[in-house]
C-alpha positions in Angstrom: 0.0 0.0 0.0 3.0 2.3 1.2 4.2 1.4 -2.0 1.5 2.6 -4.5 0.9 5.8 -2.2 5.0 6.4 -2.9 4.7 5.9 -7.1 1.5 8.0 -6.9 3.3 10.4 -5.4 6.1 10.3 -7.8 4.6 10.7 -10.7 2.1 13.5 -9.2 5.4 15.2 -8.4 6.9 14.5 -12.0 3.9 16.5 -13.3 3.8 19.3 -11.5 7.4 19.8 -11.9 6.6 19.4 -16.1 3.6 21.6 -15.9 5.9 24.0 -14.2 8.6 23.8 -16.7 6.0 24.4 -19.4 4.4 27.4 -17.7 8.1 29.2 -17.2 9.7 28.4 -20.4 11.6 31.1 -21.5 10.4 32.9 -25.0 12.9 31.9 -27.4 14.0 35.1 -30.1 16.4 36.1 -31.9 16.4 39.4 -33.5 20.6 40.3 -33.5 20.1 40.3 -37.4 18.1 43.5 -37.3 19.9 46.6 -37.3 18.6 49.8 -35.6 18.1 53.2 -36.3 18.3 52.7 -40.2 16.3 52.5 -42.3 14.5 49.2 -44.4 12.0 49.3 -47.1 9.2 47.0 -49.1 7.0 46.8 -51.7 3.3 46.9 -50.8 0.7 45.5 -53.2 -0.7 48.6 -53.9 2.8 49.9 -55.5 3.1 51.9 -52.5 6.6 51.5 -50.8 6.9 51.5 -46.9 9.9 52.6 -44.8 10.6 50.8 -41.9 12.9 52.1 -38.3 13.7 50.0 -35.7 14.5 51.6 -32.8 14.5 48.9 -30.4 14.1 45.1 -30.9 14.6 42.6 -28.0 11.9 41.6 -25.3 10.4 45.1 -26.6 10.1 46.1 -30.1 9.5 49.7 -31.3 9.9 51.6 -34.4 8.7 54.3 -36.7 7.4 53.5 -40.2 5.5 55.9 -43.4 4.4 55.0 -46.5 5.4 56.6 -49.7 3.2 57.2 -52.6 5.2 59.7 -54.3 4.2 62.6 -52.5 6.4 65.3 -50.9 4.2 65.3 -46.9 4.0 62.0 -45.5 2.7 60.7 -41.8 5.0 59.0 -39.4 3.0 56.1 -37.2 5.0 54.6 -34.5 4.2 50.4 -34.7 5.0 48.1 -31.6 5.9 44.5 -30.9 6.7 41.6 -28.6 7.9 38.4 -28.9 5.4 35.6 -28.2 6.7 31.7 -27.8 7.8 31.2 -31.1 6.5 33.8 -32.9 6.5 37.9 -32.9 3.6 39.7 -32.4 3.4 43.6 -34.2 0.8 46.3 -34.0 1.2 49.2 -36.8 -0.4 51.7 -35.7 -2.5 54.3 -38.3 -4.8 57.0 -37.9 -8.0 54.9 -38.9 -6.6 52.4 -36.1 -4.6 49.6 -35.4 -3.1 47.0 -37.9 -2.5 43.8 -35.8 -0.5 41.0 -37.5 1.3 37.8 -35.4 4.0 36.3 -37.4 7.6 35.0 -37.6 10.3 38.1 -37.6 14.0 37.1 -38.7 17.1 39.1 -39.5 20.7 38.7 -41.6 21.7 42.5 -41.2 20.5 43.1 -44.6 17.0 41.8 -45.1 14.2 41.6 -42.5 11.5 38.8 -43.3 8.2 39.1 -41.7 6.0 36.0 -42.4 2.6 36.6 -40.8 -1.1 35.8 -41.7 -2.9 32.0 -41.8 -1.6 29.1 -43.7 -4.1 29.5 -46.2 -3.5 33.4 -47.0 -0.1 33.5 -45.6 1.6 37.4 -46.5 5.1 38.1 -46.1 7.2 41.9 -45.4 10.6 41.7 -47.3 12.4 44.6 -45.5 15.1 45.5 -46.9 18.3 47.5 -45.2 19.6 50.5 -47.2 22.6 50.2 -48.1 25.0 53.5 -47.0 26.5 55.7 -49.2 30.5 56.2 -48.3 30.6 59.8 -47.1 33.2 61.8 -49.2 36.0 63.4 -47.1 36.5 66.6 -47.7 40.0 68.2 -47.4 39.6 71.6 -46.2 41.6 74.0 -48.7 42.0 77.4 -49.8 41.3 79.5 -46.7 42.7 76.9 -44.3 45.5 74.9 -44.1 44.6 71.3 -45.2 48.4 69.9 -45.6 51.2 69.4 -43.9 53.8 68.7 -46.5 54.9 70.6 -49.3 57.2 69.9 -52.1 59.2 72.3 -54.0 60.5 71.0 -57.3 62.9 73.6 -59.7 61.9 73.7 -63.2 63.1 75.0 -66.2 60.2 77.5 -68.4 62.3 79.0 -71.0 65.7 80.8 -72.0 66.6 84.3 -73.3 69.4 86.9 -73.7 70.2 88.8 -70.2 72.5 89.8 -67.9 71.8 86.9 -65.2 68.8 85.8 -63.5 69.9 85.7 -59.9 71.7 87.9 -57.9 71.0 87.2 -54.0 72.0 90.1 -51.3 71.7 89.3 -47.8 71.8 93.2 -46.8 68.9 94.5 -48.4 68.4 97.8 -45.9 67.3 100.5 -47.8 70.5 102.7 -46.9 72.7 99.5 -48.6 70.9 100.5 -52.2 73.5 103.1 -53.6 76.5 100.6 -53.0 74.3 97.8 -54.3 73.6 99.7 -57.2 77.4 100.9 -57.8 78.4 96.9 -57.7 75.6 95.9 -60.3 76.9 98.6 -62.5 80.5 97.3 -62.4 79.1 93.8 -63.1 77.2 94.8 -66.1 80.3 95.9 -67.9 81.5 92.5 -68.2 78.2 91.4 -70.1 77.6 93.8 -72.0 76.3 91.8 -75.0 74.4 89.6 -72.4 74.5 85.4 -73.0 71.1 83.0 -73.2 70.4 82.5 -70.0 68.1 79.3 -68.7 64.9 81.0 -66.6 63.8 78.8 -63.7 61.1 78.6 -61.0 60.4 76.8 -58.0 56.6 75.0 -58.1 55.3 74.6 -54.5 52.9 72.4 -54.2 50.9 70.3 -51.6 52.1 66.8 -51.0 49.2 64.4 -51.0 46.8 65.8 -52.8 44.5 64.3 -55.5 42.8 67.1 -57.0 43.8 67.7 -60.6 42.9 71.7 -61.2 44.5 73.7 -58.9 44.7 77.1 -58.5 47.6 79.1 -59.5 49.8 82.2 -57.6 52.8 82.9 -59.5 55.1 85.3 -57.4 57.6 87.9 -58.1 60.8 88.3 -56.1 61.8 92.3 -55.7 65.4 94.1 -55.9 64.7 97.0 -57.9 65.3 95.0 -61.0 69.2 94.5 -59.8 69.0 92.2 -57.4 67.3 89.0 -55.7 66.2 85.4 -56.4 63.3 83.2 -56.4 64.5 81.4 -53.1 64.1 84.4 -50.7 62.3 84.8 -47.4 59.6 86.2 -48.5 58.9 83.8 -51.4 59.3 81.0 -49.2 57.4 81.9 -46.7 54.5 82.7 -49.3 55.2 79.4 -51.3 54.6 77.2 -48.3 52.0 79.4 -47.1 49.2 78.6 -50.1 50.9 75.1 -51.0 49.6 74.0 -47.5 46.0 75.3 -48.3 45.9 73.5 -51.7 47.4 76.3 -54.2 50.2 75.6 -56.5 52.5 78.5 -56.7 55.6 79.4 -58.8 57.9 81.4 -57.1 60.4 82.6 -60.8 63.6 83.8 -61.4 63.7 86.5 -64.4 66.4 88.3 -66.3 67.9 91.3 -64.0 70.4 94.2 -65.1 70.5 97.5 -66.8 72.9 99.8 -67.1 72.5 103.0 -64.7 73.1 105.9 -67.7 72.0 109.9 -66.4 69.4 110.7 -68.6 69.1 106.9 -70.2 65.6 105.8 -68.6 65.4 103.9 -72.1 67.9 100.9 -70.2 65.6 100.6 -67.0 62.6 100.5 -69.4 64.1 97.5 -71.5 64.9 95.8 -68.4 61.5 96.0 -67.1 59.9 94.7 -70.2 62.4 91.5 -70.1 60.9 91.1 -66.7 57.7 90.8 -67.8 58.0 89.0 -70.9 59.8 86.4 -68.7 56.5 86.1 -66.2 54.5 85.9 -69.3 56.3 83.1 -70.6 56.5 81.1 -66.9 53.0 81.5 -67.4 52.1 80.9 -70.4 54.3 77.3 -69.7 52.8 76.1 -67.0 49.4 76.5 -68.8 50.8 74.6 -71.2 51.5 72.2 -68.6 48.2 72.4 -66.5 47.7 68.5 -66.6 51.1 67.6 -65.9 50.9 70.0 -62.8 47.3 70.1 -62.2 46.6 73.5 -62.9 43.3 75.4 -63.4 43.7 77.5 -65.9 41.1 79.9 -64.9 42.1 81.0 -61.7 45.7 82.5 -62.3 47.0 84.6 -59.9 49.9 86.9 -60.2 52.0 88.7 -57.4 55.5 90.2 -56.3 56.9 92.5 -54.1 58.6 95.6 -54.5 60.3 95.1 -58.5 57.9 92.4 -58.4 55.2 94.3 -58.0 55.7 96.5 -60.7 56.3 93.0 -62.9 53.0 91.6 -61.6 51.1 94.6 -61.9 52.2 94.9 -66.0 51.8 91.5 -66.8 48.4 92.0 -66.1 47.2 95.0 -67.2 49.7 96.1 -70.1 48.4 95.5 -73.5 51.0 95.6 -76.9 50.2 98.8 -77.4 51.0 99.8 -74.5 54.7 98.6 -74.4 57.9 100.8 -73.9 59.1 102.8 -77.5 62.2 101.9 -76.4 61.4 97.6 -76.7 62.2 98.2 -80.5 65.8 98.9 -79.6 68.3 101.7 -81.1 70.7 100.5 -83.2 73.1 103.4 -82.3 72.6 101.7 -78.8 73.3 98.5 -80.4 69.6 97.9 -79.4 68.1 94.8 -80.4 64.2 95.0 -81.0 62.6 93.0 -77.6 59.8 91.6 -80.1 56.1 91.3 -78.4 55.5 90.6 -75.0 54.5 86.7 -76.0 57.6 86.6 -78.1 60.4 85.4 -75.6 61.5 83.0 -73.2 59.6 80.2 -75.6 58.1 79.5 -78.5 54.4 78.7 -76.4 51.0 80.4 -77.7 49.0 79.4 -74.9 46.1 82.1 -73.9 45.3 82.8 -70.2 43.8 85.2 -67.8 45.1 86.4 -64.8 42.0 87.0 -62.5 43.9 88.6 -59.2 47.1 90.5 -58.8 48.7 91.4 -55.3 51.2 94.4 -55.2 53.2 94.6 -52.5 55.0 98.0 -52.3 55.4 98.0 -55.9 54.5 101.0 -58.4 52.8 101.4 -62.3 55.1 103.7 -64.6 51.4 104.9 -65.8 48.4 104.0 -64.0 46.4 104.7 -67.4 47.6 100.9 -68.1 44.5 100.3 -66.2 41.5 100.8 -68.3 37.6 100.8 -67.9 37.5 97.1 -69.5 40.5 95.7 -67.2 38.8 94.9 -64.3 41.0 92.6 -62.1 40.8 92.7 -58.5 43.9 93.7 -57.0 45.5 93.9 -53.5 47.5 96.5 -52.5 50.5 96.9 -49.4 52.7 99.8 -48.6 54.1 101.4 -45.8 53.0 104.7 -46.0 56.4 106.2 -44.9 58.5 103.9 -48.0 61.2 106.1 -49.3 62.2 103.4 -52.2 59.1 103.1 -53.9 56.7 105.5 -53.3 53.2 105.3 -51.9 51.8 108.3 -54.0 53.4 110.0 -56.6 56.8 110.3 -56.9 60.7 109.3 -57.8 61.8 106.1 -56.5 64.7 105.9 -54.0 64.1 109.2 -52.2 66.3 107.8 -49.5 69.4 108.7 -51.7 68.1 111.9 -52.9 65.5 112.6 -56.5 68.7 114.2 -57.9 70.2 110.9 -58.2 67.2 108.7 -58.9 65.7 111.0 -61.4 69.3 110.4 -63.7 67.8 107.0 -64.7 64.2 106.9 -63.3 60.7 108.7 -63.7 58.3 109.5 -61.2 56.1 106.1 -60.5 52.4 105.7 -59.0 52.7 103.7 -56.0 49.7 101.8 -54.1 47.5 104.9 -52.9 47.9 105.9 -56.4 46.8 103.1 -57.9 44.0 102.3 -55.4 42.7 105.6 -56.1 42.6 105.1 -60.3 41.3 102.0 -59.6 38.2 103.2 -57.6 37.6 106.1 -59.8 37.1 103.5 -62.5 34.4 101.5 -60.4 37.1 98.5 -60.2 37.8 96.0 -57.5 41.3 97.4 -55.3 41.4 96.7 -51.8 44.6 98.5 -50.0 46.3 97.5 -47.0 48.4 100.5 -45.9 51.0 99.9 -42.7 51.5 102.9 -40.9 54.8 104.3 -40.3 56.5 101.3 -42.5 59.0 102.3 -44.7 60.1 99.8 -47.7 59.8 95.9 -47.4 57.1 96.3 -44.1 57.4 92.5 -43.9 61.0 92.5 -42.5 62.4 93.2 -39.2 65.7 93.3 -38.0 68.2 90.9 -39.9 65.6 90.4 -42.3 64.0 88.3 -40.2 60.0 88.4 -40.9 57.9 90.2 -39.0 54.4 90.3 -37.7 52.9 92.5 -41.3 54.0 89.1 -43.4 50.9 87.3 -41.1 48.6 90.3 -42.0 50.2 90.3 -45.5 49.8 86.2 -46.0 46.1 86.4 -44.1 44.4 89.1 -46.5 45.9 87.3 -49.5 44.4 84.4 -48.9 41.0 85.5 -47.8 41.5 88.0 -51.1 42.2 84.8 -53.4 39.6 82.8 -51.7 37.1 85.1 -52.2 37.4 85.0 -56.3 37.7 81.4 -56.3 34.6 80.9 -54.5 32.6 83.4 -55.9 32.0 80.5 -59.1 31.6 78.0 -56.1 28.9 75.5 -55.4 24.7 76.7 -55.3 21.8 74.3 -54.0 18.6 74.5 -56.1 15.4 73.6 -54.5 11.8 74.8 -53.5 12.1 75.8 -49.5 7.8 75.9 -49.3 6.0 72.4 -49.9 2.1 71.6 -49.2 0.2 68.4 -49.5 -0.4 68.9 -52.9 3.4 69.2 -54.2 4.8 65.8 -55.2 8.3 64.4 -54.0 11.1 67.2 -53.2 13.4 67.4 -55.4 17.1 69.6 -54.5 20.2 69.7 -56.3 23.5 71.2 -56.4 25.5 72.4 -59.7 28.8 74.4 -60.0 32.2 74.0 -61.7 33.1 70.6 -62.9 32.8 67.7 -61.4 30.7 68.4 -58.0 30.9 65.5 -55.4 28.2 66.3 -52.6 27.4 64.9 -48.8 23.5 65.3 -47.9 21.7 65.2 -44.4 18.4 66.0 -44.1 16.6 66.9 -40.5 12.9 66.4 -40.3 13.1 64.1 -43.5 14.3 61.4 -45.5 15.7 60.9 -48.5 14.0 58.7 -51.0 15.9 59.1 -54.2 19.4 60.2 -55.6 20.1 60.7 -59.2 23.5 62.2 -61.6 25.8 60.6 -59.3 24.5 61.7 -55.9 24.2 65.4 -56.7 20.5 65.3 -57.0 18.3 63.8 -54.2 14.4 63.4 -53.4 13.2 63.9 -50.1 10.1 63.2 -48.4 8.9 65.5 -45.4 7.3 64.1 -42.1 4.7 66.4 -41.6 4.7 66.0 -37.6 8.6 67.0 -37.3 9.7 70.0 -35.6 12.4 71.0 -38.4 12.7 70.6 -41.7 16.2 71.2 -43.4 18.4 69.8 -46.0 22.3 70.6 -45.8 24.7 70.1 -48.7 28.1 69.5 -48.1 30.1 69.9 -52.1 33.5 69.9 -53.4 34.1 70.6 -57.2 36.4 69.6 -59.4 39.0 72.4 -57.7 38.3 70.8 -54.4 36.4 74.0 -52.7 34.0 72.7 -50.4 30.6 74.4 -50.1 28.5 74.0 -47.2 24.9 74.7 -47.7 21.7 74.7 -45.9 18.1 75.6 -46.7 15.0 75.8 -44.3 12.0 73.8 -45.4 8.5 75.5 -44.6 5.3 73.1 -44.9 2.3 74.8 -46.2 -1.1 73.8 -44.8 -2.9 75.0 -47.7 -4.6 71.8 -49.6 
């Protein structure tokens, strides 16, 4: 009897202890193959699309989803879920109500599959992840430094009949200019029919980059035409400068020398015009070369300091007939004829266009070189006290007296007067005067540079920058939408090839087109702000950050 009542027992105990096991079985789910916070999307049978977010999916599921139908306004409904035994349950949730379904959710990271409904009408959501695009890094450039490394590389533009091309003078104090000038004159002697001289220039350039038009600053070394060399402070300092915000720049050498004659202004013009002919035909080479280096043609800019300036200034703006008499040469002079500005240094044709030329405490023989129709922006520095090259009106090297400048000089226009000629024609000057700075502002003592070479190399660049990105990136795009507006369509267009990077808050976009630089977007009519924000490069690698406010309209 004790013996039955024990196996009774047993197996009343064996039961319980099943039925408990049964009653506290843990749900079994495994949703690790869905991804949150992005979005997935299906076909509905109506042709409708839907667009699916999971925000959380574990014991809990939440999410947002909306339906598409090719409008620009759509509804956001928040839908729900929990995992029941083997299966998931989900409520979407729409104005007229709630949409339950019970069915089987699974996940690969990619695809969602929903299998819900009976056997007999079984239904099925194919949700499917969308795929990211890479976001484009963009380098910052132009008006901030975006390398580290630069390269200099010397090469060769051209060769021509001169004195010499290089002359470099560590003492370059302005009271050191009358034995400088006494030496030169010596020198000269010895060359008097001049040799063919190879003309050089360093290329600086930023290491690392990958964009293949660039913009261009050549630059013009000073030394009152006697003196100097591509390799100086200055033009170091200003090579690594803009290489390290993306420019290229050509710092050149040019053909120096002219014999210091009383009365024989005719030698300082001809050495002048072989100054510029030479920068003409550095330019006109490296246009030639624009692939090879990765220049844009169409931003060229041109600058110097002091000699340079005035070799900068008359590349730009003098015209043929505008030239020197004298470039035709005297034969009782034994004279040679210069031929045309394009017609030394090489045999190249290329065209260009300079479209910005900085002067820094440089002069214009004649500031009627600058006509109605030239209107290039130019940047102008001086110290207002410079006693080598004038400010205003008047002979160069009044440190040494006018007596002995005027024996082989004119009087020049200096930066106020060019500023001033330049707004009386309506043109684009801007001038940066330093106050109580006599010649080369830049240097300190020893030649060392001083704080005016920041203020000098900080209103070039915004001064360049400014021209290049006036032809810079636009977004197109309606900024009012109502219910009645289909899907909203925004684009961006500029120079070359534009690469973009879209966000859009209060929104989502549906559709990109011509290589991601036309998108459609889709509003959520219960957001608090609606925005799309362009991020664009174009082919020179000038990034363009853009931003529009979207306004929904509750008219019908």
């Amino acid at each position: 009897m004790k013996k039955i009542h024990f196996t009774v027992l047993y197996a009343g105990l064996v039961v319980l202890l099943f039925f408990i096991a049964c009653k506290c079985k843990k749900l079994q789910y495994d949703y690790t193959g869905i991804v949150l916070y992005e979005y997935y999307s299906t076909s509905l049978p109506g042709g409708e699309t839907m667009y699916l977010v999971f925000h959380r999916a574990d014991s809990v599921i939440s999410g947002e989803y909306f339906i598409y139908k090719g409008e620009a306004i759509v509804e956001r409904h928040p839908f729900t879920g929990r995992p029941v035994k083997d299966k998931t349950i989900l409520h979407f949730t729409e104005t007229q109500g709630v949409l339950k379904t019970k069915g089987i959710l699974t996940g690969n990271l990619d695809t969602v599959y929903y299998h819900f409904g009976s056997k007999k009408d079984p239904s099925k959501f194919v949700l499917v992840r969308e795929k990211h695009k890479s976001i484009r890094v963009h380098k910052p450039r132009y008006n901030e430094v975006g390398f580290r490394k630069v390269g200099v590389q010397e090469i060769t533009y051209g060769k021509a009949k001169g004195y010499y091309t290089s002359k470099p003078v560590d003492d370059i104090e302005p009271e050191s200019y009358p034995s400088i000038v006494l030496d030169v004159g010596k020198n000269l002697v010895k060359n008097f029919l001049m040799t063919e001289l190879p003309l050089t220039l360093d290329l600086y350039r930023p290491v690392g980059d990958t964009i293949k038009k660039r913009p261009l600053l050549v630059m013009i070394h000073g030394g009152a035409f006697i003196i100097g060399d591509k390799n100086t402070t200055t033009m170091r300092e200003t090579g690594h400068y803009f290489a390290r915000r993306g420019y290229l720049v050509a710092s050149i050498n040019y053909r120096m020398g002219y014999m210091f004659v009383p009365g024989g202004y005719m030698y300082l013009e001809r050495c002048m015009y072989r100054a510029i002919q030479d920068a003409r035909a550095a330019i006109r080479f490296l246009v030639n070369n624009a692939e090879k280096y990765r220049i844009d043609p169409e931003y060229i800019f041109i600058g110097g300091n002091s000699a340079g300036g005035f070799i900068a200034l008359k590349t730009a703006f003098m015209e043929q007939n505008e030239v020197f008499q004298s470039v035709s040469g005297n034969r009782l002079y034994l004279q040679e004829d210069l031929g045309c500005l394009d017609c030394s240094g090489n045999s190249l044709k290329d065209k260009f266009r300079i479209r910005g030329v900085v002067n820094m405490w440089g002069a214009l023989t004649d500031t009627t070189l600058i006509s109605k129709k030239e209107n290039i922006p130019v940047l102008l520095f001086h110290g207002d006290a410079d006693a080598i090259v004038p400010a205003g009106h008047q002979y160069p090297f009044a440190n040494v007296g006018t007596e002995f400048s005027s024996f082989f000089s004119k009087k020049v226009y200096g930066s106020v007067s060019i500023h001033e000629h330049m707004q009386r024609l309506g043109h684009d000057s801007r001038l940066v005067l330093f106050p109580g700075a006599d010649h080369d502002p830049q240097c300190g003592p020893g030649n060392t540079l001083n704080e005016n070479m920041n203020v000098i190399l900080d209103n070039m660049c915004g001064f360049m920058f400014e021209i290049i990105s006036a032809d810079s990136t636009v977004m197109r795009g309606k900024t009012v939408y109502s219910s009645q507006d289909k899907i909203a369509l925004f684009e961006v267009t500029g120079k070359g090839n534009i690469r973009a990077n879209w966000e859009v808050e209060g929104g989502k976009i549906i559709k990109t087109y011509n290589k991601n630089n036309r998108i459609g977007v889709v509003w959520f009519a219960n957001a608090p702000v609606h925005k799309v924000i362009c991020s664009a490069s174009n082919e020179n690698g000038l990034v363009s950050r853009m931003e529009k406010t979207i306004i929904l309209s509750s008219e019908q």
